[in-house]
PQR file with spaces between the fields and no chain letter, atoms N, CA, C, O and H, PARSE charges and radii, in Angstrom:
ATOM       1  N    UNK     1      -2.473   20.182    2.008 -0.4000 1.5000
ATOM       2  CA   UNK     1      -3.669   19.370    2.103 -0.0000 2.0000
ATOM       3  C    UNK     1      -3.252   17.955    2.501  0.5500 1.7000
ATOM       4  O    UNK     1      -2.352   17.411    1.861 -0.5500 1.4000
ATOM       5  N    UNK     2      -3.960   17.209    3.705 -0.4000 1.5000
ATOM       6  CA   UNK     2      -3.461   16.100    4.096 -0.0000 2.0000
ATOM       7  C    UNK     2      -4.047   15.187    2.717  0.5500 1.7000
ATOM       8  O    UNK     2      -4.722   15.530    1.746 -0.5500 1.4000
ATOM       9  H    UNK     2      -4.691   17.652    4.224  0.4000 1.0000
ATOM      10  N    UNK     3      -3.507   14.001    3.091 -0.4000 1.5000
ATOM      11  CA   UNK     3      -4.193   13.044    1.941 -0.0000 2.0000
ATOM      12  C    UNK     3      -5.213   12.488    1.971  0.5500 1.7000
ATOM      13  O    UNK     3      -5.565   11.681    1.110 -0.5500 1.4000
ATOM      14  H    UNK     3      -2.959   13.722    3.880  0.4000 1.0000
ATOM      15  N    UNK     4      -6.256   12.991    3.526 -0.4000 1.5000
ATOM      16  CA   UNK     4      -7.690   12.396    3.724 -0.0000 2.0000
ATOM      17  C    UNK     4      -8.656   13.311    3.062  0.5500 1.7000
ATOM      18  O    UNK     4      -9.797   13.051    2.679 -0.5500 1.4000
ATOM      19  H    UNK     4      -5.970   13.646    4.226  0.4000 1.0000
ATOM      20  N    UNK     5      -7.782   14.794    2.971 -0.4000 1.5000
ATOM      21  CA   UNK     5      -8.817   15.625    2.564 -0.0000 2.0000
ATOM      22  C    UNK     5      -8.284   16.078    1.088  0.5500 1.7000
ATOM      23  O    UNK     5      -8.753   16.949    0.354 -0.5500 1.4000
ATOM      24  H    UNK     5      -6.856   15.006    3.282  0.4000 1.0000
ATOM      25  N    UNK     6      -7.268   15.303    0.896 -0.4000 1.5000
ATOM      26  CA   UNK     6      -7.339   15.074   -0.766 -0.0000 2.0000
ATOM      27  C    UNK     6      -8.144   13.861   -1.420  0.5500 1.7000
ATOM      28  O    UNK     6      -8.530   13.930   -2.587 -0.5500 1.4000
ATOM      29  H    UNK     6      -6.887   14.596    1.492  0.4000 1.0000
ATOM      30  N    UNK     7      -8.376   12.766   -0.626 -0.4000 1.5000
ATOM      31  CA   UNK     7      -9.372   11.964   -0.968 -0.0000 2.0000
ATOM      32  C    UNK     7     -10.696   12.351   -1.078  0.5500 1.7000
ATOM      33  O    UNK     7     -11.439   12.031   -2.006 -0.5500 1.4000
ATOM      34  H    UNK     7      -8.062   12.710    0.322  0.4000 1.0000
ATOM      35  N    UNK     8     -11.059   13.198    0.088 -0.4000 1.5000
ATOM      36  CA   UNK     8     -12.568   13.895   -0.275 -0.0000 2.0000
ATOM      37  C    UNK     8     -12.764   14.809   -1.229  0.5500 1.7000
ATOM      38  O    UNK     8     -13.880   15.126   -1.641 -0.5500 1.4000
ATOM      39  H    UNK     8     -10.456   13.458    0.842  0.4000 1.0000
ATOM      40  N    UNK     9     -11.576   15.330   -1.674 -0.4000 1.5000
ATOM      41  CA   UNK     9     -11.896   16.576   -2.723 -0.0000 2.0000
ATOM      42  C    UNK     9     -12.131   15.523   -4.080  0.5500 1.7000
ATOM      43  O    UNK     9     -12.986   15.513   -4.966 -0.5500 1.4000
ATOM      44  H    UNK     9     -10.670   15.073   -1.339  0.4000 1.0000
ATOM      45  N    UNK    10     -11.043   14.723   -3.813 -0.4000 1.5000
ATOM      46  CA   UNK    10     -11.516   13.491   -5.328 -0.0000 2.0000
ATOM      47  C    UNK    10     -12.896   12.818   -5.556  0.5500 1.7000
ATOM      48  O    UNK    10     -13.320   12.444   -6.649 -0.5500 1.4000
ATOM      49  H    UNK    10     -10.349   14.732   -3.093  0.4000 1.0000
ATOM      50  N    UNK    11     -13.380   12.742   -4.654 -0.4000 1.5000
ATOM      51  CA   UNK    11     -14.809   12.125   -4.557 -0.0000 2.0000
ATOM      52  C    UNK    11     -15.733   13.019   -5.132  0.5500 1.7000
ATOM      53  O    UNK    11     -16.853   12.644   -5.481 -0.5500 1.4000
ATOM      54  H    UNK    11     -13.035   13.046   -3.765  0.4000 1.0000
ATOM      55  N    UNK    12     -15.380   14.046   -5.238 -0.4000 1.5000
ATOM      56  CA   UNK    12     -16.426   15.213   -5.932 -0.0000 2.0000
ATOM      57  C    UNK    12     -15.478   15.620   -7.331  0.5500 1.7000
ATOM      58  O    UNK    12     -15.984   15.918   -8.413 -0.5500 1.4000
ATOM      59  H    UNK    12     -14.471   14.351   -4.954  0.4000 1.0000
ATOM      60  N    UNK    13     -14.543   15.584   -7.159 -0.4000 1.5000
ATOM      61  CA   UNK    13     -13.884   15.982   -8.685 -0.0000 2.0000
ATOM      62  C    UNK    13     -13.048   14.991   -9.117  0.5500 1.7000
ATOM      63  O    UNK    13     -11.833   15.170   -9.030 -0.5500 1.4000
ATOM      64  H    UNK    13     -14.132   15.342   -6.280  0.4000 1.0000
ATOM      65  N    UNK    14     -13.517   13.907   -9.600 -0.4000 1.5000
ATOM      66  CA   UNK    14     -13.073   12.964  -10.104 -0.0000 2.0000
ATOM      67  C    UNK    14     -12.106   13.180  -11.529  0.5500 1.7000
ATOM      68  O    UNK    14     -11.027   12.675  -11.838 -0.5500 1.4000
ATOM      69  H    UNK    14     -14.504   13.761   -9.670  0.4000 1.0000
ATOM      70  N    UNK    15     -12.779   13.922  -12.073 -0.4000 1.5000
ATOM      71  CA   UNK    15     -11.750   13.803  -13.389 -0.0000 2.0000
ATOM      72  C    UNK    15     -10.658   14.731  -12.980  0.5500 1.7000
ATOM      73  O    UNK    15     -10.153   14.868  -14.095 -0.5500 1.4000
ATOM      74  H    UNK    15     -13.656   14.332  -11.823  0.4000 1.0000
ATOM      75  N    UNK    16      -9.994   15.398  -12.271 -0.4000 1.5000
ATOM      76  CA   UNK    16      -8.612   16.359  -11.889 -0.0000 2.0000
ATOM      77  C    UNK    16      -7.948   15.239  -11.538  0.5500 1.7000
ATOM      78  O    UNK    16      -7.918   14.483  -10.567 -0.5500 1.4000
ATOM      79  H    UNK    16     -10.404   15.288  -11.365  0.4000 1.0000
ATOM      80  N    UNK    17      -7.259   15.369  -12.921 -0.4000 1.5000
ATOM      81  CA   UNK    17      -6.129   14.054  -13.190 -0.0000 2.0000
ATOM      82  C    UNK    17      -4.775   14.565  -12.441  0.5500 1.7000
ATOM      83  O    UNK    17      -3.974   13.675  -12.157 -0.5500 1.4000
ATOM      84  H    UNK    17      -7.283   15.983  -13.709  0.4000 1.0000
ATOM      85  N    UNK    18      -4.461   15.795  -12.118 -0.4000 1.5000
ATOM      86  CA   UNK    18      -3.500   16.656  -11.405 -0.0000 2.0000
ATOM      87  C    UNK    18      -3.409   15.738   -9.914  0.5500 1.7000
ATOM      88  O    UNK    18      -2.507   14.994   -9.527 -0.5500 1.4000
ATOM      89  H    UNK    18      -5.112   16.518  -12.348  0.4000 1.0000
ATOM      90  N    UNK    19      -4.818   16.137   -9.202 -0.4000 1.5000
ATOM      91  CA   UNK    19      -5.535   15.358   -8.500 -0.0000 2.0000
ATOM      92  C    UNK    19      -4.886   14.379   -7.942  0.5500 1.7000
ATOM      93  O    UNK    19      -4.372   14.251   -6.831 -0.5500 1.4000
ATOM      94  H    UNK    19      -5.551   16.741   -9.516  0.4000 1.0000
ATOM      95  N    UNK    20      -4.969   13.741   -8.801 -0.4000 1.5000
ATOM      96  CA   UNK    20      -4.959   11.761   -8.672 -0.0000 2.0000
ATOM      97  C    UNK    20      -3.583   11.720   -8.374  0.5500 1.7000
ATOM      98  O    UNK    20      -3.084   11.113   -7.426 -0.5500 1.4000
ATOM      99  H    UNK    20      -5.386   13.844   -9.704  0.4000 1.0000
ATOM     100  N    UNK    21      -2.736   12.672   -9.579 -0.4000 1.5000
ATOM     101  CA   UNK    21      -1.209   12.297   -9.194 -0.0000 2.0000
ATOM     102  C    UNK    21      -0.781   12.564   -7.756  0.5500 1.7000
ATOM     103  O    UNK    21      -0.196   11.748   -7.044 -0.5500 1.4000
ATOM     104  H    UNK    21      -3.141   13.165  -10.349  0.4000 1.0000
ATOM     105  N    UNK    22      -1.194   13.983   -7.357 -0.4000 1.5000
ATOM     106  CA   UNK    22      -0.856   14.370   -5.837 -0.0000 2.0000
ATOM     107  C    UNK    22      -1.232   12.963   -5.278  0.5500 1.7000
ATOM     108  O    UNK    22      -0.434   12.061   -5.023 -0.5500 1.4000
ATOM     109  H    UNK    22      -1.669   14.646   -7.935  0.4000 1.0000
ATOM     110  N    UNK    23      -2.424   12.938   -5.149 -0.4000 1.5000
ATOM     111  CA   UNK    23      -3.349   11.432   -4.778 -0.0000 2.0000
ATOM     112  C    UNK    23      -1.796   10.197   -4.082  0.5500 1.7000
ATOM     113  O    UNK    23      -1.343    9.848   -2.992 -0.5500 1.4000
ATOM     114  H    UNK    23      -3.072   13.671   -5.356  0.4000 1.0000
ATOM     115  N    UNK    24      -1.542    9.975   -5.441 -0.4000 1.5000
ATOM     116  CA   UNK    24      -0.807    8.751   -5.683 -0.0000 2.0000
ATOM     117  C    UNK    24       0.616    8.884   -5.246  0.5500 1.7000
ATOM     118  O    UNK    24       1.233    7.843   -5.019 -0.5500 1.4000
ATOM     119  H    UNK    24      -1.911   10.259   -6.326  0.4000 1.0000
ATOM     120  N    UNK    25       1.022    9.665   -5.146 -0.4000 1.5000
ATOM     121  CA   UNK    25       2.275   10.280   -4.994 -0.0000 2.0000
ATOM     122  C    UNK    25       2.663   10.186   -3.212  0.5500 1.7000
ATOM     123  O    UNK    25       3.576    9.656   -2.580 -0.5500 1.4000
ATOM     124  H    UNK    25       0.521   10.511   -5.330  0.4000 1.0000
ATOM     125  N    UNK    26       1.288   11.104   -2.784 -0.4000 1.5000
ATOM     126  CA   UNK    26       1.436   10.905   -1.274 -0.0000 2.0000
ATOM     127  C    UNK    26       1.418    9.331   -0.432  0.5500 1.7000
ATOM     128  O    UNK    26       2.032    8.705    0.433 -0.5500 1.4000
ATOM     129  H    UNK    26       0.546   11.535   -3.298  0.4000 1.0000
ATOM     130  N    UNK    27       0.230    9.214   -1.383 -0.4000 1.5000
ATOM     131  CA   UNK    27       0.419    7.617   -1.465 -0.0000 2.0000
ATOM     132  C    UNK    27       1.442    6.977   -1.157  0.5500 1.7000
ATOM     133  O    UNK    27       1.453    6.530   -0.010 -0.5500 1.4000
ATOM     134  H    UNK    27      -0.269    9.722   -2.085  0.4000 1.0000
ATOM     135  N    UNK    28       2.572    6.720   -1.988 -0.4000 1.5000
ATOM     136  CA   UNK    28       3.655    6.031   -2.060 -0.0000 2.0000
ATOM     137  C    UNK    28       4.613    6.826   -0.856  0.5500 1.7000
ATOM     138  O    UNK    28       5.222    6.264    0.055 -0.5500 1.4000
ATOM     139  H    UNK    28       2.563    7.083   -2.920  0.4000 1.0000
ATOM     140  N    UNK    29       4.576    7.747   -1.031 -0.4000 1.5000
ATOM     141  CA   UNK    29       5.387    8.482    0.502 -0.0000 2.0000
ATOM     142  C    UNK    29       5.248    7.828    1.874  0.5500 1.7000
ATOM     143  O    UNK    29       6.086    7.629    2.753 -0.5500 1.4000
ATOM     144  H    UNK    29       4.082    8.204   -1.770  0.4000 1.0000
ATOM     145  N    UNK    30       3.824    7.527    1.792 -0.4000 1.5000
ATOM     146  CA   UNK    30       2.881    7.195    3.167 -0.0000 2.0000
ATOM     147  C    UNK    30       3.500    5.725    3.405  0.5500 1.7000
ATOM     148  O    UNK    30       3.886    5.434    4.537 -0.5500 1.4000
ATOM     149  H    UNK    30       3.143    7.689    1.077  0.4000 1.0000
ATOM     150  N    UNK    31       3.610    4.666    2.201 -0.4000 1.5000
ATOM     151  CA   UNK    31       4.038    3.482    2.184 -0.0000 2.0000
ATOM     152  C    UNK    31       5.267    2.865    2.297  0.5500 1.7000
ATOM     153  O    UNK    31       5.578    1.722    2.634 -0.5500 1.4000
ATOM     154  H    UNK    31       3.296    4.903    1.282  0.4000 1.0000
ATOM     155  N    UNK    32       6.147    4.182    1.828 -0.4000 1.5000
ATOM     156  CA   UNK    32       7.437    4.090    1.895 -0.0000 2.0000
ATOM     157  C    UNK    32       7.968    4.455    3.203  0.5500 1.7000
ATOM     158  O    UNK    32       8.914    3.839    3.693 -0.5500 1.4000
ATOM     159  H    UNK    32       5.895    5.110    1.554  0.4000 1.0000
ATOM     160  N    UNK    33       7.278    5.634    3.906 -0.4000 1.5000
ATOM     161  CA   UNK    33       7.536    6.056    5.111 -0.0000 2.0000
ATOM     162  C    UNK    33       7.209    5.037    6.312  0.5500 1.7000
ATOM     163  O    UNK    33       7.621    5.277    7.447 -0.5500 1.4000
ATOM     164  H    UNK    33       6.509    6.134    3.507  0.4000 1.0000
ATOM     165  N    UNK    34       6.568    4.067    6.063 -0.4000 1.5000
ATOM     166  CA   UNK    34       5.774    3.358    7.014 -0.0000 2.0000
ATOM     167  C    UNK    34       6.730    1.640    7.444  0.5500 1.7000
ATOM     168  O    UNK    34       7.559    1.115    6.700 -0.5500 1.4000
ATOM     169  H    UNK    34       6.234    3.871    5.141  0.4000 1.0000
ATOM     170  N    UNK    35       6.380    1.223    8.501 -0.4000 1.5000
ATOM     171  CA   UNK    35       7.247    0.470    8.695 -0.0000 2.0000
ATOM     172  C    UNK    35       7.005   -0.984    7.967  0.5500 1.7000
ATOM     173  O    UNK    35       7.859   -1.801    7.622 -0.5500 1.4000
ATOM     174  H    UNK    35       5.707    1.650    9.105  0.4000 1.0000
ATOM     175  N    UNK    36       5.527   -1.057    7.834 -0.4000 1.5000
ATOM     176  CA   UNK    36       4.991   -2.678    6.982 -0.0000 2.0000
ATOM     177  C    UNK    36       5.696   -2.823    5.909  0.5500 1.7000
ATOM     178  O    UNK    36       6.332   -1.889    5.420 -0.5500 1.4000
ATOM     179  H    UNK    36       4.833   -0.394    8.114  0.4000 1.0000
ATOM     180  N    UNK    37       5.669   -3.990    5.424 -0.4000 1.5000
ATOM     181  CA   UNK    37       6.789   -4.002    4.168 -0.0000 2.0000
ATOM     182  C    UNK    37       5.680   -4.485    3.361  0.5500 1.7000
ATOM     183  O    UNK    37       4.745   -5.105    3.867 -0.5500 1.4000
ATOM     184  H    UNK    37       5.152   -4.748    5.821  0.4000 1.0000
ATOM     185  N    UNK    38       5.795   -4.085    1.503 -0.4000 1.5000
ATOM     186  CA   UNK    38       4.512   -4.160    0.744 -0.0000 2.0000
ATOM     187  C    UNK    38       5.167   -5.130   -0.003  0.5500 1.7000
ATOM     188  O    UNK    38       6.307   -4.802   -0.332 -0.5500 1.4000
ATOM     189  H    UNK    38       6.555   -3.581    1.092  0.4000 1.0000
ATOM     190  N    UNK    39       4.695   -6.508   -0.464 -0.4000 1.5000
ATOM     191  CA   UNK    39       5.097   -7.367   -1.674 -0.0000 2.0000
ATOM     192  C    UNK    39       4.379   -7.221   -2.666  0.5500 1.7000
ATOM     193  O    UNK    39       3.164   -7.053   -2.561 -0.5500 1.4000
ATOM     194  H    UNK    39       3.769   -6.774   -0.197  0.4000 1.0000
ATOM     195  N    UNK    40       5.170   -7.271   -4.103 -0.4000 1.5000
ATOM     196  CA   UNK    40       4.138   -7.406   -5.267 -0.0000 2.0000
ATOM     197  C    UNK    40       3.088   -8.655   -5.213  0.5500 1.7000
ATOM     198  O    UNK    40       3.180   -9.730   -4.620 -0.5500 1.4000
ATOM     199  H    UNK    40       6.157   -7.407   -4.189  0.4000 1.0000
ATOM     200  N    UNK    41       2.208   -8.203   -5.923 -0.4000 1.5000
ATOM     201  CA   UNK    41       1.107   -9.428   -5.971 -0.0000 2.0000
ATOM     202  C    UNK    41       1.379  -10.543   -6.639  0.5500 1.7000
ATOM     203  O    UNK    41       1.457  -10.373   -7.855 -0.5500 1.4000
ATOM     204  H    UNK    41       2.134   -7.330   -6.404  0.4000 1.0000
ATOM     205  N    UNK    42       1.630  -12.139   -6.078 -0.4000 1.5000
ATOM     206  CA   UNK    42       2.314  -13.130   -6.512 -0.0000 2.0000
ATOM     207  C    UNK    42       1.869  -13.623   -8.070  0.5500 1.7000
ATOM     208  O    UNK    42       0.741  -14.111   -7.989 -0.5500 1.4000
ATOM     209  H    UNK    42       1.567  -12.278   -5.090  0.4000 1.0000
ATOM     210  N    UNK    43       2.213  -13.649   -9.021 -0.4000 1.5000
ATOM     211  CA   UNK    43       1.686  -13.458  -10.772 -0.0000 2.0000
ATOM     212  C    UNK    43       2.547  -15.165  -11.374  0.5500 1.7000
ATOM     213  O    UNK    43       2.291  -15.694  -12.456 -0.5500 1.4000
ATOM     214  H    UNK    43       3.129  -13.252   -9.087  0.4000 1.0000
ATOM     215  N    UNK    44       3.449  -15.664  -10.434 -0.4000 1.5000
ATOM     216  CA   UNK    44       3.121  -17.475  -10.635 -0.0000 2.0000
ATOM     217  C    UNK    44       4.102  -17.781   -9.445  0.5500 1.7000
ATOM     218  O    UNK    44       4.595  -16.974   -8.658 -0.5500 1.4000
ATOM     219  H    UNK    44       3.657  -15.234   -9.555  0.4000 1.0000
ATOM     220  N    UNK    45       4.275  -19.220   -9.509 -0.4000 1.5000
ATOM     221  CA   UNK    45       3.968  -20.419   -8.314 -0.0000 2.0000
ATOM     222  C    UNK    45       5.463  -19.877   -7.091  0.5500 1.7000
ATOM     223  O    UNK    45       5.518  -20.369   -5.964 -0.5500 1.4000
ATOM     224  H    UNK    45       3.874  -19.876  -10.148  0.4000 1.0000
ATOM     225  N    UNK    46       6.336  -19.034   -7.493 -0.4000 1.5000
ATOM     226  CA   UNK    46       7.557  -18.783   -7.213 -0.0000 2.0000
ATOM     227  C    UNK    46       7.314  -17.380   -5.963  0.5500 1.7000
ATOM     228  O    UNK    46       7.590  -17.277   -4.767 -0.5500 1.4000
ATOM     229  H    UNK    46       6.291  -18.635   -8.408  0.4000 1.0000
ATOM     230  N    UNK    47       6.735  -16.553   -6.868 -0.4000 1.5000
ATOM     231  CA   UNK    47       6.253  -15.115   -6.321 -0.0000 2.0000
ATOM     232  C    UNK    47       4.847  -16.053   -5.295  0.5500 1.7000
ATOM     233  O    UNK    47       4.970  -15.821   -4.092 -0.5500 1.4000
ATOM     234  H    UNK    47       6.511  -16.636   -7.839  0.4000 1.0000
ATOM     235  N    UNK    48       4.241  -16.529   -5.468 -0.4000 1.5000
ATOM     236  CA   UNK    48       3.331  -17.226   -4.518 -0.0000 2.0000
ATOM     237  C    UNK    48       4.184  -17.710   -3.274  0.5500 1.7000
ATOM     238  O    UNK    48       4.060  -17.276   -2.128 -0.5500 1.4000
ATOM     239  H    UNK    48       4.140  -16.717   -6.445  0.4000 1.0000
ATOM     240  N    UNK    49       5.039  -18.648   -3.682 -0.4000 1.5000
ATOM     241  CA   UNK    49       5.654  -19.001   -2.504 -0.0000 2.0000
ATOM     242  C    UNK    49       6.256  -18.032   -1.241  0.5500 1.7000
ATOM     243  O    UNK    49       6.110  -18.268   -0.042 -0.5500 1.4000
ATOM     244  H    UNK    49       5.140  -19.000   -4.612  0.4000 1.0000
ATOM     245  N    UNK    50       6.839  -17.093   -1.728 -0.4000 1.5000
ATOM     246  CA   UNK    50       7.583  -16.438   -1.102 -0.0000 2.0000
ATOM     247  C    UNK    50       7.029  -15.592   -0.810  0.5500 1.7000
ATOM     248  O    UNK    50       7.719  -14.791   -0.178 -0.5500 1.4000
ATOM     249  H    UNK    50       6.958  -16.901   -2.703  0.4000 1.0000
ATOM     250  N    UNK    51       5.322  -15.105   -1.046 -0.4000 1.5000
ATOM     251  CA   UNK    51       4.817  -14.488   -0.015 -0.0000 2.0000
ATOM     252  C    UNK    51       3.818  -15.512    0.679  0.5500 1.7000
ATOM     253  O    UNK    51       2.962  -15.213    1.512 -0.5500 1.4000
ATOM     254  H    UNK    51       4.762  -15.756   -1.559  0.4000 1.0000
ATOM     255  N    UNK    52       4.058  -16.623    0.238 -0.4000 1.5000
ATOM     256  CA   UNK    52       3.078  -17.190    1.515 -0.0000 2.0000
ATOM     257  C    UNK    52       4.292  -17.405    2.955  0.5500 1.7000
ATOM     258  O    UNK    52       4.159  -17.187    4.160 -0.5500 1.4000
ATOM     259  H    UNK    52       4.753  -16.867   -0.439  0.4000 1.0000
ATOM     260  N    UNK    53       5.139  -17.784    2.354 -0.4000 1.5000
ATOM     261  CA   UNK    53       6.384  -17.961    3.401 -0.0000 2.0000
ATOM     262  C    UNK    53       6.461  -16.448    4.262  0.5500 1.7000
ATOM     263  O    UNK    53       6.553  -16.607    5.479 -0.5500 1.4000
ATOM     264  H    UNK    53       5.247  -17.961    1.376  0.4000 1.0000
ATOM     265  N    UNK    54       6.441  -15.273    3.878 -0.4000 1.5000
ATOM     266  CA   UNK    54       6.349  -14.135    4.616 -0.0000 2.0000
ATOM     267  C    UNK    54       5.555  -13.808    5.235  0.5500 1.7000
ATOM     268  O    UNK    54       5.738  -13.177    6.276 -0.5500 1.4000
ATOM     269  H    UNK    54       6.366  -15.143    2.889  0.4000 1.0000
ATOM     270  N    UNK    55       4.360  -14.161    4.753 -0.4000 1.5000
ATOM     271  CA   UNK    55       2.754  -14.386    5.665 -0.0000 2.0000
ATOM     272  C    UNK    55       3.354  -15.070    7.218  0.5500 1.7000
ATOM     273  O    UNK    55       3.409  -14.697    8.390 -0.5500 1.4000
ATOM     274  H    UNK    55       4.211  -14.674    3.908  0.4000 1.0000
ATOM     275  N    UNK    56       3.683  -16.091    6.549 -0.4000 1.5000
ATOM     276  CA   UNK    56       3.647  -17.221    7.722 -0.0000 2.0000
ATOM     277  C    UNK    56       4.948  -16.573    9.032  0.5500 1.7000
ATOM     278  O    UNK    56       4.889  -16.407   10.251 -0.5500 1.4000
ATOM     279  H    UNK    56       3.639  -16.394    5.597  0.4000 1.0000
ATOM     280  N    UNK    57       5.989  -16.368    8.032 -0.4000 1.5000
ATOM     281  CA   UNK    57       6.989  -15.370    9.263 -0.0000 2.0000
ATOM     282  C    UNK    57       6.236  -14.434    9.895  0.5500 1.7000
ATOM     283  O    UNK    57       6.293  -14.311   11.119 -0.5500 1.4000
ATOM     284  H    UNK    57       6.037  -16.503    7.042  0.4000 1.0000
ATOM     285  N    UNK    58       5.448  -13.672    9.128 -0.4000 1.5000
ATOM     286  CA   UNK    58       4.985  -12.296   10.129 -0.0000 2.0000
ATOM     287  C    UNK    58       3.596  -12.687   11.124  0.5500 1.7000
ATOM     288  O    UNK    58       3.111  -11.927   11.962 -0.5500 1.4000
ATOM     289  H    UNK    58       5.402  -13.772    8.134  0.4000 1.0000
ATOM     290  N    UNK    59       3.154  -13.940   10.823 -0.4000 1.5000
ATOM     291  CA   UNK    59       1.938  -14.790   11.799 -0.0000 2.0000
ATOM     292  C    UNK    59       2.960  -15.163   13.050  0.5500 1.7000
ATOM     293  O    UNK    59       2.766  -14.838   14.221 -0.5500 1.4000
ATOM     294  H    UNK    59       3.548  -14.557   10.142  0.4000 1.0000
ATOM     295  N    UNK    60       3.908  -15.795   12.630 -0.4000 1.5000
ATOM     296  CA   UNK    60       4.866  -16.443   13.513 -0.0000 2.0000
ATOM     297  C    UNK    60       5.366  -15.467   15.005  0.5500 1.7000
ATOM     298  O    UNK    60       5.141  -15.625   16.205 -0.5500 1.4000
ATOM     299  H    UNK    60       4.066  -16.059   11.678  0.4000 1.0000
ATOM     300  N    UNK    61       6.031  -14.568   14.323 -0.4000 1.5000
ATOM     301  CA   UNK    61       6.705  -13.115   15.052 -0.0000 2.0000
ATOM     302  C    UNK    61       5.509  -12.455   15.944  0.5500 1.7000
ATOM     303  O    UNK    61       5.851  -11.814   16.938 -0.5500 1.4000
ATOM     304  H    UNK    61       6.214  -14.440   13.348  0.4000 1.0000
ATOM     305  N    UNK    62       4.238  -12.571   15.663 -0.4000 1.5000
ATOM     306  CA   UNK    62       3.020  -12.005   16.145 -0.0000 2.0000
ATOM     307  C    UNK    62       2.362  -12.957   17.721  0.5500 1.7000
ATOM     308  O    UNK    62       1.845  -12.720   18.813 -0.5500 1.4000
ATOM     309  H    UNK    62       3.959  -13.092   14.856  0.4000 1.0000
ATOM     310  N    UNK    63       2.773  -13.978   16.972 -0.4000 1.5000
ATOM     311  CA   UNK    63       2.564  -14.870   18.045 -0.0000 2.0000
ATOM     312  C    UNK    63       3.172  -15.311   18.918  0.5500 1.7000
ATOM     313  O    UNK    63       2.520  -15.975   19.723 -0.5500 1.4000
ATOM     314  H    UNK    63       3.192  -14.171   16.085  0.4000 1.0000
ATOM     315  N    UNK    64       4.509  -15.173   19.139 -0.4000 1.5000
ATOM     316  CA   UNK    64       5.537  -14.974   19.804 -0.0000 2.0000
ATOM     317  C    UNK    64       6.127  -13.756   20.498  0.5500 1.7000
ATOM     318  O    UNK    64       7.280  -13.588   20.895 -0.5500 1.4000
ATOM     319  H    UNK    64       5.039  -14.633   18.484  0.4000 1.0000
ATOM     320  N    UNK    65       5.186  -13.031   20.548 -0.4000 1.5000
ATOM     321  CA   UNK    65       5.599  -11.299   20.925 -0.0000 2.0000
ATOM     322  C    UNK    65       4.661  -11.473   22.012  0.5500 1.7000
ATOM     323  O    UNK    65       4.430  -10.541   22.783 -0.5500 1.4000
ATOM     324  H    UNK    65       4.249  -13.168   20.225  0.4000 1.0000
C-alpha cells in the first residue's frame, strides 16, 4: 500500500493505531530518502539562529542557480 492510500484508509479508520505506525514509519523513510534536509524546530535563540542562517543559505543557492 503506497502511503497516499494509506492516508485515505486513515481518514476513515482513525483509531487503527497499527495504522498510524505504518503511517509514520513510511513517513520517515520518505524523508530520509529524500534529498531536502529537515531541521528540528528552533526551541531557543541558538537553534533559531542556525536555522535562520540555513534559510538564508538555501534562498542564497536558489538565487544563484
Amino acid at each position: 500500500m503506497s502511503r497516499i492510500e494509506l492516508r485515505n484508509y486513515l481518514n476513515s479508520h482513525r483509531d487503527d493505531n497499527r495504522a498510524w505506525d505504518v503511517f509514520f514509519t513510511k513517513l520517515g523513510q520518505d524523508r530520509s530518502s529524500n534529498s531536502n534536509q529537515w531541521y528540528p524546530a528552533p526551541l531557543d535563540e541558538e537553534s533559531t539562529r542556525i536555522t535562520e542562517e540555513a534559510i538564508k543559505q538555501k534562498i542564497q543557492e536558489k538565487e544563484s542557480a
